[in-house]
DRENRO-388248 format. One line per field, with one value per residue: x, z, y of N, C-alpha, C, CB in turn; residue number from 1. Coordinates in nm, 3 decimals, always signed. Atoms other than C-alpha are relative to their C-alpha. Glycine has a CB too. Layout:
N
n_X = X | ...
n_Z = Z | ...
n_Y = Y | ...
ca_X = X | ...
ca_Z = Z | ...
ca_Y = Y | ...
c_X = X | ...
c_Z = Z | ...
c_Y = Y | ...
cb_X = X | ...
cb_Z = Z | ...
cb_Y = Y | ...
num = NUM | ...
//
This chain:
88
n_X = -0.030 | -0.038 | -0.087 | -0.083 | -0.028 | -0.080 | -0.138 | -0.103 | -0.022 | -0.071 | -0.112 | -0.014 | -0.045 | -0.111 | -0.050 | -0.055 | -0.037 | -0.088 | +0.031 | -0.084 | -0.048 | -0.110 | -0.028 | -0.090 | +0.098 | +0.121 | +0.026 | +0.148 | +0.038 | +0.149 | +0.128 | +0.128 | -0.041 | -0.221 | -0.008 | -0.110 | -0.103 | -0.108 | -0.146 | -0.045 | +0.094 | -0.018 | -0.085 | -0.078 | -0.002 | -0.048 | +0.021 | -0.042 | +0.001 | +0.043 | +0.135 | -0.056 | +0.077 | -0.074 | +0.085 | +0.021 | +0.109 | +0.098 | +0.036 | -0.056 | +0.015 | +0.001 | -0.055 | -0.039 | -0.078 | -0.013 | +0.100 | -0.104 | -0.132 | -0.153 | -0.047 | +0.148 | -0.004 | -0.132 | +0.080 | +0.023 | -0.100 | -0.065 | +0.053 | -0.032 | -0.072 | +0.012 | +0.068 | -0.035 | +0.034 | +0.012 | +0.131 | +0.016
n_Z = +0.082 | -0.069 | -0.083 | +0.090 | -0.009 | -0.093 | +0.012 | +0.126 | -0.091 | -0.053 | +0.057 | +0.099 | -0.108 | -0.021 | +0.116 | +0.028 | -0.150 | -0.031 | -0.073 | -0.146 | -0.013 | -0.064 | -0.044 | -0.104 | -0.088 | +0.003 | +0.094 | +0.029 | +0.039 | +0.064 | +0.063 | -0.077 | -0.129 | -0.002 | -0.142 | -0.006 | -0.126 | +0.002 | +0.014 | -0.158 | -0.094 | +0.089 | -0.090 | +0.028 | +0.142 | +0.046 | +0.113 | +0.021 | +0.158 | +0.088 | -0.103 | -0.132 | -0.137 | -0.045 | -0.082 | -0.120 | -0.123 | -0.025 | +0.158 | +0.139 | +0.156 | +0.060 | +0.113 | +0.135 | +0.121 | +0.155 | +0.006 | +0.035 | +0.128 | -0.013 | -0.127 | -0.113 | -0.105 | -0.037 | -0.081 | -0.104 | -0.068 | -0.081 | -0.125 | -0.128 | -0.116 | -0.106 | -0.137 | -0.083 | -0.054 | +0.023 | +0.092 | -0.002
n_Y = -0.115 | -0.112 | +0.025 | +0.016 | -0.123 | -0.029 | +0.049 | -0.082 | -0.080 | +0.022 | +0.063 | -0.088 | -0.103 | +0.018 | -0.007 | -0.155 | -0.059 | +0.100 | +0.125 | -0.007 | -0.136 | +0.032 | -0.140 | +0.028 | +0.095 | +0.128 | +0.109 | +0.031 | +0.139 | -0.071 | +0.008 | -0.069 | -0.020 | +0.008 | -0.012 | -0.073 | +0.081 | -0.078 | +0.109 | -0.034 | +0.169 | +0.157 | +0.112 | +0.088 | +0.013 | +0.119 | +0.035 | +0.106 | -0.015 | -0.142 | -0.102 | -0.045 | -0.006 | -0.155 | +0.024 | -0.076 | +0.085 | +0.030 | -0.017 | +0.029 | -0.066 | +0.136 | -0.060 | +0.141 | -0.057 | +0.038 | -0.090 | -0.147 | -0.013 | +0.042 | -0.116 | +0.010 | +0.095 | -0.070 | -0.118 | +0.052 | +0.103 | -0.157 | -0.060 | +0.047 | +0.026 | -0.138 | +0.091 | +0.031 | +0.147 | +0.091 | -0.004 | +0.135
ca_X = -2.701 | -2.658 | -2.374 | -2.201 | -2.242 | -2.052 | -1.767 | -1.685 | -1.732 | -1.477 | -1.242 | -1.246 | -1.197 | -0.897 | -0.757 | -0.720 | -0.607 | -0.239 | -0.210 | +0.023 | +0.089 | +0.450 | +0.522 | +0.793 | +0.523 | +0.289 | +0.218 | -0.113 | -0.296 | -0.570 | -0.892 | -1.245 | -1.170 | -0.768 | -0.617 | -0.305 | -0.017 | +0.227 | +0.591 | +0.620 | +0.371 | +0.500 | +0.575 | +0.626 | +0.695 | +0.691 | +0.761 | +0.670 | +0.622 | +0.442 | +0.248 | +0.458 | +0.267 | +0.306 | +0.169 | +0.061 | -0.124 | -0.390 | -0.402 | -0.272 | -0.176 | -0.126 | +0.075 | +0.060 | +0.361 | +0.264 | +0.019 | +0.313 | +0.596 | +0.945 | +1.023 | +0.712 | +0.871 | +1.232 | +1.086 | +0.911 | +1.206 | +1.392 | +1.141 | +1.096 | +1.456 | +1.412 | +1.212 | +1.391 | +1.277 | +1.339 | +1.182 | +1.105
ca_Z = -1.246 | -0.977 | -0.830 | -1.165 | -1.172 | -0.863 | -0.955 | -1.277 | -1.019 | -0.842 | -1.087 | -1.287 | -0.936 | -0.811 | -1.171 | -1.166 | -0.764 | -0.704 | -0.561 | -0.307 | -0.177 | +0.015 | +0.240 | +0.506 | +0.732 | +0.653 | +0.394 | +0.218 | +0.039 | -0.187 | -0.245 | -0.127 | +0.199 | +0.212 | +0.469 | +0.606 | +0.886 | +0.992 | +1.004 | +1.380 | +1.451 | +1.160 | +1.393 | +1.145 | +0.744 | +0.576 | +0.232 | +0.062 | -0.330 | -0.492 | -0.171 | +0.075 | +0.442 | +0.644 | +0.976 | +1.299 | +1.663 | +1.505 | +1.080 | +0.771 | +0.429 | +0.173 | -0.146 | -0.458 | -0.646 | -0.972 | -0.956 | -0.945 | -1.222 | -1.197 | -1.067 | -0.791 | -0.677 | -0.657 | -0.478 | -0.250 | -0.139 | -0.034 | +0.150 | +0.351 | +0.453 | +0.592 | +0.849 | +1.163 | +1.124 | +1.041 | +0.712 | +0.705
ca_Y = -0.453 | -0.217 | -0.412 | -0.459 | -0.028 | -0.067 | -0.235 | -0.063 | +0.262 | +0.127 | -0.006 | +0.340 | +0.554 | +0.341 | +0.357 | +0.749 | +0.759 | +0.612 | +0.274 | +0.374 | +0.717 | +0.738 | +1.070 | +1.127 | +1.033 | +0.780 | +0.508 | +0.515 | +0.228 | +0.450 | +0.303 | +0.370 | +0.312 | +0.413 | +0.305 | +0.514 | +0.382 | +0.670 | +0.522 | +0.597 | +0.261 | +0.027 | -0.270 | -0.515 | -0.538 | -0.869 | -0.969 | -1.273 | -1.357 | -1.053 | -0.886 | -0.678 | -0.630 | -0.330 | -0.370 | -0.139 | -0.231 | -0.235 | -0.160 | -0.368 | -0.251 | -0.522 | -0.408 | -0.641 | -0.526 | -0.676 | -0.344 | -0.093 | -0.013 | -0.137 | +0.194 | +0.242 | -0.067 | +0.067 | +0.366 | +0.112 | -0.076 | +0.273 | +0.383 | +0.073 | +0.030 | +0.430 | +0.230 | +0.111 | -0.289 | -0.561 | -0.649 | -1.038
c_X = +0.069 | +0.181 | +0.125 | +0.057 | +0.138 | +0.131 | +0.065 | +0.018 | +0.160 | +0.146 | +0.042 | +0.055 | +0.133 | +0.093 | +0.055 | +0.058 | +0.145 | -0.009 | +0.042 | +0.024 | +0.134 | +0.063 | +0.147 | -0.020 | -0.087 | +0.070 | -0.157 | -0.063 | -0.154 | -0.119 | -0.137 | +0.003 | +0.119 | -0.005 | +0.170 | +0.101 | +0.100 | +0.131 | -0.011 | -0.087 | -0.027 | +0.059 | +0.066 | -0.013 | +0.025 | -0.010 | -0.066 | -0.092 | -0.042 | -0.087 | +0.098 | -0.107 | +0.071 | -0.102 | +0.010 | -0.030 | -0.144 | -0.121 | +0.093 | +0.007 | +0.079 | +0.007 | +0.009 | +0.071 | +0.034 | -0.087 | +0.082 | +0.111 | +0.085 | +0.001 | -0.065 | +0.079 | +0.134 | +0.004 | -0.034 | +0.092 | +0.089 | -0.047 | -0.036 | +0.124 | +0.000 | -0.007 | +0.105 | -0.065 | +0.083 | -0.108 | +0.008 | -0.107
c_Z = +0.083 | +0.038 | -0.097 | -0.011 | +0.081 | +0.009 | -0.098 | +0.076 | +0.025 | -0.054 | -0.033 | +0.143 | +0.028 | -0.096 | +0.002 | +0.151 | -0.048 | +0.102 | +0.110 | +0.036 | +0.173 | +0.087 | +0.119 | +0.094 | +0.035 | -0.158 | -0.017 | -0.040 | -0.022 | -0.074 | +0.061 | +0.088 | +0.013 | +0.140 | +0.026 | +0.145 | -0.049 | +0.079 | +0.148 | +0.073 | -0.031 | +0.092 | -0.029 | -0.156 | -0.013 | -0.127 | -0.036 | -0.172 | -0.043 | +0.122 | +0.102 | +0.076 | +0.136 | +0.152 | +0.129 | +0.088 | -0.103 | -0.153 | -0.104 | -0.080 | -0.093 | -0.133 | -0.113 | -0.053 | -0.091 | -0.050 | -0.021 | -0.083 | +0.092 | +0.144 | +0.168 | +0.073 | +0.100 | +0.116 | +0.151 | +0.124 | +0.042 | +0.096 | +0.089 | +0.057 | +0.049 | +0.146 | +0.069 | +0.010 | -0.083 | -0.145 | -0.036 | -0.122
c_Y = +0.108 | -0.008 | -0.011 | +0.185 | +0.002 | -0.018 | +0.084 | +0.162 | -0.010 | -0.030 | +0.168 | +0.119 | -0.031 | +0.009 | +0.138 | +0.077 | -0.081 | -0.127 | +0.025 | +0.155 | -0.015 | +0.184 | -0.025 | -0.057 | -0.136 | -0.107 | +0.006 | -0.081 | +0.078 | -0.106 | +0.061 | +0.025 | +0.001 | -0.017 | +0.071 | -0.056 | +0.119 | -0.077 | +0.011 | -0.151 | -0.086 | -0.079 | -0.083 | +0.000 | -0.140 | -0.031 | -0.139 | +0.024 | +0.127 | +0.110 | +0.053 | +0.076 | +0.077 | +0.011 | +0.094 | -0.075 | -0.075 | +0.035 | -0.117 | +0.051 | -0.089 | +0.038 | -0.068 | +0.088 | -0.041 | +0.112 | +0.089 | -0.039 | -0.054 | +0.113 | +0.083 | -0.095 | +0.039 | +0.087 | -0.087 | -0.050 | +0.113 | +0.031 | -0.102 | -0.059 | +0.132 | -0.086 | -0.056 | -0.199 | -0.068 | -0.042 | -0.194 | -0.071
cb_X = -0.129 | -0.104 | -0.037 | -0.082 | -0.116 | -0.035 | +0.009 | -0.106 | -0.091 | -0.054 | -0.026 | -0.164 | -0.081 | +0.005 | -0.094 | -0.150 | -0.111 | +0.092 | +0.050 | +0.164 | -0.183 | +0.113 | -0.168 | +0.043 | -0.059 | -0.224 | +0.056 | -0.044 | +0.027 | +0.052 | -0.017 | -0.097 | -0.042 | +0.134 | -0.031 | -0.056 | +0.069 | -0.044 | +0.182 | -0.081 | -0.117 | +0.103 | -0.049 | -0.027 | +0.103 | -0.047 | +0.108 | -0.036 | -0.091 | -0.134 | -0.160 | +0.128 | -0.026 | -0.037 | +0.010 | -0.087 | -0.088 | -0.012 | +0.046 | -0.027 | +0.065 | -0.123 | +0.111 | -0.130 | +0.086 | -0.056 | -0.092 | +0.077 | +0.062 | +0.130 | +0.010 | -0.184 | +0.009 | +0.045 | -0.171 | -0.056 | +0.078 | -0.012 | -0.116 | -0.078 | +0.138 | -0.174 | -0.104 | -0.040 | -0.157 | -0.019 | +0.026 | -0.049
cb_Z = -0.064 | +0.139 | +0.087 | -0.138 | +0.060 | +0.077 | -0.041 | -0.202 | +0.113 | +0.053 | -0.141 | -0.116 | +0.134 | +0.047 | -0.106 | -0.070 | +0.180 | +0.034 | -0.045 | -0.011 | +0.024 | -0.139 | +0.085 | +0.042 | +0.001 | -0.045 | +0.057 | -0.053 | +0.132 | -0.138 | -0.017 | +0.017 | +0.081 | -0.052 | +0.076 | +0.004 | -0.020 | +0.065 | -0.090 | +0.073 | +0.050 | -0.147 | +0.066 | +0.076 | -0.074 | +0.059 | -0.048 | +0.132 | -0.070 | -0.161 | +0.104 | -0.020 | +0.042 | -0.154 | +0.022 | -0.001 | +0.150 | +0.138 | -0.049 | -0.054 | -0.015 | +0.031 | +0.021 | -0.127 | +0.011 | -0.050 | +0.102 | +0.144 | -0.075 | -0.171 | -0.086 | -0.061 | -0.070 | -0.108 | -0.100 | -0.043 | -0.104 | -0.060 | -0.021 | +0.019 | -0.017 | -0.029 | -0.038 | +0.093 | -0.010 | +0.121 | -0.180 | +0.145
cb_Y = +0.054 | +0.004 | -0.117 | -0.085 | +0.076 | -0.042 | -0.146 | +0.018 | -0.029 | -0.064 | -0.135 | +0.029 | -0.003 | -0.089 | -0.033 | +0.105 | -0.059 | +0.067 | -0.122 | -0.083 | +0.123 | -0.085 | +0.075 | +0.076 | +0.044 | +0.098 | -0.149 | +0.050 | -0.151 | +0.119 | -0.131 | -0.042 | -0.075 | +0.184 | -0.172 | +0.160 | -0.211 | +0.137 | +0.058 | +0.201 | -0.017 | -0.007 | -0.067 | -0.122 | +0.089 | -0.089 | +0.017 | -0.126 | -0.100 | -0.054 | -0.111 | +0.090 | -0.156 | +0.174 | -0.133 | +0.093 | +0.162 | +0.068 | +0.181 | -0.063 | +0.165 | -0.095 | +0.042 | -0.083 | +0.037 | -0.164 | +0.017 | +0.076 | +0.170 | +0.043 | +0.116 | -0.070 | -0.156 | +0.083 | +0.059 | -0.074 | -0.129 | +0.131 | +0.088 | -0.078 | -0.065 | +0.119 | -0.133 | +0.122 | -0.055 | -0.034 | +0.138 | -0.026
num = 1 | 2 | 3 | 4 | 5 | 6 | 7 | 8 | 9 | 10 | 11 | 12 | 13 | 14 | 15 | 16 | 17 | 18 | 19 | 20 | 21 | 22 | 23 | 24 | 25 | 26 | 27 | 28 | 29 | 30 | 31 | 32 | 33 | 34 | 35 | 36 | 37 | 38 | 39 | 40 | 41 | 42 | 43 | 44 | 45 | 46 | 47 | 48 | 49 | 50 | 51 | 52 | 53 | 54 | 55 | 56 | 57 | 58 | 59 | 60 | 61 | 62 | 63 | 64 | 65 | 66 | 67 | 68 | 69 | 70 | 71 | 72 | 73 | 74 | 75 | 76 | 77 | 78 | 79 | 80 | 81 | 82 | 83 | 84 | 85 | 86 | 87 | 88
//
Protein backbone atom coordinates (compact mmCIF):
# COMPACT_ATOMS: atom_id res chain seq x y z
CA UNK A 1 0.00 0.00 0.00
CA UNK A 2 2.54 2.30 1.16
CA UNK A 3 4.72 1.62 -1.81
CA UNK A 4 1.88 1.92 -4.29
CA UNK A 5 1.39 5.72 -2.26
CA UNK A 6 4.84 6.06 -3.40
CA UNK A 7 4.68 5.68 -6.80
CA UNK A 8 1.60 7.63 -7.60
CA UNK A 9 3.76 10.39 -5.32
CA UNK A 10 6.14 10.14 -7.72
CA UNK A 11 4.36 9.89 -10.90
CA UNK A 12 2.14 13.08 -9.96
CA UNK A 13 5.50 15.18 -8.76
CA UNK A 14 7.52 14.40 -11.99
CA UNK A 15 4.31 15.17 -13.99
CA UNK A 16 4.14 18.91 -12.77
CA UNK A 17 8.29 19.38 -12.82
CA UNK A 18 9.79 19.49 -16.54
CA UNK A 19 11.49 16.48 -17.79
CA UNK A 20 14.39 18.28 -18.90
CA UNK A 21 15.54 21.67 -17.85
CA UNK A 22 18.18 23.27 -20.55
CA UNK A 23 20.26 26.56 -19.37
CA UNK A 24 23.40 28.12 -20.96
CA UNK A 25 25.08 26.15 -18.41
CA UNK A 26 24.00 22.91 -17.49
CA UNK A 27 21.54 20.18 -18.52
CA UNK A 28 19.10 18.95 -15.94
CA UNK A 29 17.19 15.62 -15.84
CA UNK A 30 14.23 16.60 -13.04
CA UNK A 31 13.08 13.98 -10.88
CA UNK A 32 13.42 13.16 -7.20
CA UNK A 33 16.79 12.88 -7.35
CA UNK A 34 17.71 15.40 -10.51
CA UNK A 35 20.62 14.97 -11.69
CA UNK A 36 22.47 18.11 -13.35
CA UNK A 37 25.91 18.01 -15.79
CA UNK A 38 27.25 21.60 -16.60
CA UNK A 39 28.27 21.69 -20.39
CA UNK A 40 31.93 22.43 -19.50
CA UNK A 41 32.35 18.34 -18.43
CA UNK A 42 29.97 16.76 -21.16
CA UNK A 43 32.62 14.30 -22.47
CA UNK A 44 30.51 12.30 -24.44
CA UNK A 45 26.77 12.43 -26.06
CA UNK A 46 25.38 9.40 -27.71
CA UNK A 47 22.26 8.82 -29.51
CA UNK A 48 20.64 5.70 -30.27
CA UNK A 49 16.78 4.80 -31.08
CA UNK A 50 14.58 6.90 -28.65
CA UNK A 51 17.16 7.60 -25.53
CA UNK A 52 19.85 10.30 -26.03
CA UNK A 53 22.98 9.92 -23.30
CA UNK A 54 24.80 12.80 -22.01
CA UNK A 55 27.76 11.83 -20.19
CA UNK A 56 30.50 13.46 -17.58
CA UNK A 57 33.71 11.82 -15.47
CA UNK A 58 31.60 10.75 -13.47
CA UNK A 59 27.38 11.46 -14.04
CA UNK A 60 24.81 10.13 -16.71
CA UNK A 61 21.61 11.64 -17.90
CA UNK A 62 19.42 9.39 -19.99
CA UNK A 63 16.66 11.30 -22.06
CA UNK A 64 13.77 9.15 -23.55
CA UNK A 65 12.51 11.44 -26.21
CA UNK A 66 9.24 9.73 -26.68
CA UNK A 67 8.62 11.79 -23.16
CA UNK A 68 9.16 15.26 -24.77
CA UNK A 69 7.02 17.17 -27.61
CA UNK A 70 8.11 17.42 -31.15
CA UNK A 71 9.29 20.75 -30.26
CA UNK A 72 11.27 19.90 -26.67
CA UNK A 73 12.96 17.68 -29.03
CA UNK A 74 13.83 20.35 -31.68
CA UNK A 75 15.02 22.47 -28.80
CA UNK A 76 17.06 19.41 -27.71
CA UNK A 77 18.92 18.85 -30.82
CA UNK A 78 20.08 22.77 -30.88
CA UNK A 79 21.25 22.75 -27.79
CA UNK A 80 23.34 19.69 -28.14
CA UNK A 81 25.14 20.71 -31.29
CA UNK A 82 26.10 24.18 -29.01
CA UNK A 83 28.32 21.50 -27.43
CA UNK A 84 31.85 21.07 -28.77
CA UNK A 85 31.53 16.97 -29.40
CA UNK A 86 31.07 14.73 -31.22
CA UNK A 87 27.59 13.35 -30.91
CA UNK A 88 27.65 9.47 -31.76
Amino acid sequence: MALGALYIGTFIWERRKQYITLTENSIKKNKLKSIEIELKNIVRIQKFANDVKIFSENKKIVINTNLITEESKTDLDKFLQTIDLEIG
